[in-house]
Every structure is written in C-alpha cells, then in structure tokens.
N, C-alpha and C positions, 0 to 999 in steps of 0.2 A: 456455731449453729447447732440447738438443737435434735439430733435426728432419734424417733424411732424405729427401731429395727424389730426384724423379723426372725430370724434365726439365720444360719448360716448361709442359706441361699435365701433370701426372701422375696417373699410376694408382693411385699407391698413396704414400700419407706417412705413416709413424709416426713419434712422437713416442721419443725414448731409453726413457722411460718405457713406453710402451705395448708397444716390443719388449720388454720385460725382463716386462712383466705378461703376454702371450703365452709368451712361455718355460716361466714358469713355472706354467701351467696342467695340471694333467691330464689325459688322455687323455679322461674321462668330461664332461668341460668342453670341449674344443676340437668344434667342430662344423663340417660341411663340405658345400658343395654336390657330392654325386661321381655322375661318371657312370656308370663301370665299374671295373669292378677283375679283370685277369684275369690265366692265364700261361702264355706264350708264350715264344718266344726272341727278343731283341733282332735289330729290323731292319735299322738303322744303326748307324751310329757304331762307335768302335773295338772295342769287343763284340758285334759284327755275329754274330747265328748259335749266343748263350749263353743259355740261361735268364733268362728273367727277370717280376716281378710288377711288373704295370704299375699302379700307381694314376691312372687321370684323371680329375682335377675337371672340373667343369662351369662354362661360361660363359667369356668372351672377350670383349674389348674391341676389338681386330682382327676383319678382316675380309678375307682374302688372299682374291683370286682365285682360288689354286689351293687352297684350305684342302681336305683330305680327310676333316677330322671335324666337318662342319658342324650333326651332333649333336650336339657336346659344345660349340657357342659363345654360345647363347641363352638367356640365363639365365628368360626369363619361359615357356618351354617343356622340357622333356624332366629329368631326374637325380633324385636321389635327395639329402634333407638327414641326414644320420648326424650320429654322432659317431666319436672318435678311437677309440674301445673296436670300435665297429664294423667302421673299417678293419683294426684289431689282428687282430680274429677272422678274416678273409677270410686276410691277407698269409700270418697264421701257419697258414692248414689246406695252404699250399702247400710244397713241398721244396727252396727257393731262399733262397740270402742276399743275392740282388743284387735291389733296387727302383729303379724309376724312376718319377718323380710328371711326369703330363703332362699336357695339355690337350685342348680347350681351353687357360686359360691359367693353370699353379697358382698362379705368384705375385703372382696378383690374390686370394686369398686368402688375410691373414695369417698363419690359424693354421697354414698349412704351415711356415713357418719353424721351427716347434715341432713338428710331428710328423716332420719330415727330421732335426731333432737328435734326437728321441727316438728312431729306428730309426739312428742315425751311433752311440748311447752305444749301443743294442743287437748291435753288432757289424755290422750290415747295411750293405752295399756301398749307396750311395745317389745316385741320378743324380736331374737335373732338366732339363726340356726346356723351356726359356722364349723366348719370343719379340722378348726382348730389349730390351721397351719399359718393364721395368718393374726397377726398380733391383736388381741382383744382389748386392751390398753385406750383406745382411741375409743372404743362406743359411749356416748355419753352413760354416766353411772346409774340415771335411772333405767335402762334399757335391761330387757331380763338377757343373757348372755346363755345359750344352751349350745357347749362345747360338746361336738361330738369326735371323741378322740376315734381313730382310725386303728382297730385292732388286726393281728397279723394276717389274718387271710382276707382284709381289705387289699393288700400289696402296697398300701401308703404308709404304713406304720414309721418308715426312714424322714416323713415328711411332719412328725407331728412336731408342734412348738411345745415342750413340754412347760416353758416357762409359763403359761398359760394357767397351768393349775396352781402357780403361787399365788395367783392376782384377782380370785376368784372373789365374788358378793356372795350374801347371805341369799339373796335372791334370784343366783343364777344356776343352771343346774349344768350336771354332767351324762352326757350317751357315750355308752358304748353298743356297738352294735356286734353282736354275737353269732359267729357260724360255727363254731367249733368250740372241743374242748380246751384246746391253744389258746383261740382267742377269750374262753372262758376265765384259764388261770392270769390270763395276760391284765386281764381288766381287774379281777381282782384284787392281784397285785399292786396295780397302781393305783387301785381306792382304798389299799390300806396303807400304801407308800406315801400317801398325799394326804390321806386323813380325810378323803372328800367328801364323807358324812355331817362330820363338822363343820364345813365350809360351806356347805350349798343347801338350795331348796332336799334338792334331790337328785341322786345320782342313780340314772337309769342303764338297765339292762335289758337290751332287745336285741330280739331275736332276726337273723335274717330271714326273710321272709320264705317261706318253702326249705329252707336249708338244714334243720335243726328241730328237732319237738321241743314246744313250748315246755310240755313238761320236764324234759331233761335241764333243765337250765331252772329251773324253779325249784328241782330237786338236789344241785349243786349250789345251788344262792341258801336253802335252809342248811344242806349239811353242813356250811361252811358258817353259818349264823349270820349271814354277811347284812347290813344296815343301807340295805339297796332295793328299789322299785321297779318290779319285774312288768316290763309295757308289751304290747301287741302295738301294731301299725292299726288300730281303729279303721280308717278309712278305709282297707285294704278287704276286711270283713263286711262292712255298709255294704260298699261297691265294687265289681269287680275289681281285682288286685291292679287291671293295668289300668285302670279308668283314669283321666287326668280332668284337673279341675277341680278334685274334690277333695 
C-alpha cells in the first residue's frame, strides 16, 4: 500500500486508497470544520489587491508566535461543522472566480483536497495558504500552492517539511514571514539554498505585522540583490489590523 507521509512526525498520512476515496465523495458527504467564509480583496501575494472568497478552516496544529488568526487554531473551541454543499452555497452567492482556502491550517483537513478539485473542474482560480508542515504533494496540480515556511522567531521552524520546496510548481509561490534579522538571514538562506526564484511565481518577504520596519527589510532584500517580493498584509492597512472578515 501506498502511503504518503509527512515528515518525521506527521500531520496528516493517506493511504493511495483513502485519497482516491476522498476524491470521489460528493459534496453532501465531504464535511468540514470552517471558520468563516468571506469576500474581500486578496492581501498578499501576487494578487495582492484582487477579489477574492476566502474559505478558512478551523483548527491548527502550529502555534506561531506572531499567528493573527488565533481564532481559527483551536479545534476544541470556536467554527462551525458543514458540509461541502454548505461551502458551495456561500462561495456561489459571491461575484468572484478566484478562492483561496486558508487557515488556520486547511491541509490538516482531508476532504479539502476534494473540494480545491471540485472548484479547479468548476472553472475557479484556486489558491491554498499552507504552513508548510503538512505534505503539499496531495493538492491537485492545478491549485496555486502558497507555502509559507515558518521562520525562527515563529518557534515552529523544528516543524517545517522541508521536502516541500523540491516539489514546488511554476505557479506556486513561497512566504516567509519576517520579524527579525535571524529570521531575515534564515529565509534568505533558504531562497538561495532551494533556488526558489527559479521555481516559483514568487517568493515573498513579509514583514511581521507591528514587529519590524518595512523599510529595514527592503533595505536588506536590495543590499543583498536578492530576486524576492517584498509584501505588506494589505488588508491590515484598508482596515483595522484586528478586523476579521476582510
């Protein structure tokens, strides 16, 4: 039998079989813990400032320091259980074709692997916002993959899949999220250890929110000539920073 794994302790293992039984479930069958579901313009990444219906599941197995949606990470408190018919009704009362499923952490929940292809065959532009720890290998290939590795003063750095960045698409990009100058040389490092200019859309540098000036970090990405996409949290600037929903 088949098995995908995850790293030394993993998050998540299915059997060849159990992805292929996942698949093919139906909508009124796939069931999901979700926190919110709203829509908003994209804050990051290279659609920074576009429409978009955010799906986020509920619950997390990380625990970042700087985490913003520390709602969406406790699975024995806050969300809602649906099903995939549920999701369907929300995504479709909205006037977008671009979704992105995010956390907390979706790909700690199976049946997403089967509702990102069901909304990839319905025409929908489809993002995923994973925190890297849990094997990327399963999302169907047209889905955009946006790995955000866990730098050191996150305290999950022991937690990252590194395998992760051999298996990357032309279309999928890479976050680091930056509070320090630690975590500055840390990501570096790893974008010219992995080559991840070559590999990806885009490999992003962002800043922890309040923790670090923008400009310091844009003045270490040029001294350094580095072939990386220096982002701000957008939405964070719209509206207040704690606002949810948007």
């Amino acid at each position: 039998m088949t098995t995908f794994s995850i790293t030394k302790q993993p998050v998540l293992s299915l059997s060849a079989e159990e992805y292929q039984a996942i698949l093919a479930l139906p909508l009124q069958d796939l069931t999901f813990h979700l926190n919110e579901i709203f829509f908003s313009v994209q804050g990051e990444g290279t659609r920074a400032g576009m429409p978009c219906i955010f799906v986020r599941l509920h619950g997390c197995k990380l625990r970042c320091s700087y985490c913003d949606t520390q709602y969406a990470i406790d699975r024995r408190y806050g969300g809602i259980f649906v099903t995939g018919v549920d999701i369907d009704q929300q995504v479709r009362s909205f006037p977008c074709g671009f979704i992105e499923f995010t956390g907390g952490e979706p790909l700690e929940q199976p049946n997403v692997f089967a509702l990102m292809k069901y909304y990839c065959d319905e025409g929908y532009t489809v993002a995923v916002e994973t925190g890297g720890h849990v094997d990327i290998r399963l999302v169907d290939e047209r889905v955009i993959r946006i790995v955000d590795m866990k730098a050191p003063s996150s305290k999950m750095m022991p937690k990252n899949n590194y395998q992760n960045l051999e298996i990357l698409r032309p279309h999928d990009e890479v976050k680091f999220v930056i509070g320090s100058r630690e975590d500055y040389e840390w990501a570096r490092n790893i974008t010219q250890q992995y080559a991840l200019p070559s590999k990806v859309t885009a490999v992003l540098f962002s800043p922890v929110f309040g923790a670090i000036e923008y400009k310091q970090i844009v003045e270490w990405i040029l001294e350094d000539g580095l072939n990386v996409r220096f982002q701000i949290q957008l939405h964070k600037h719209i509206w207040h920073p704690d606002t949810r929903g948007v």
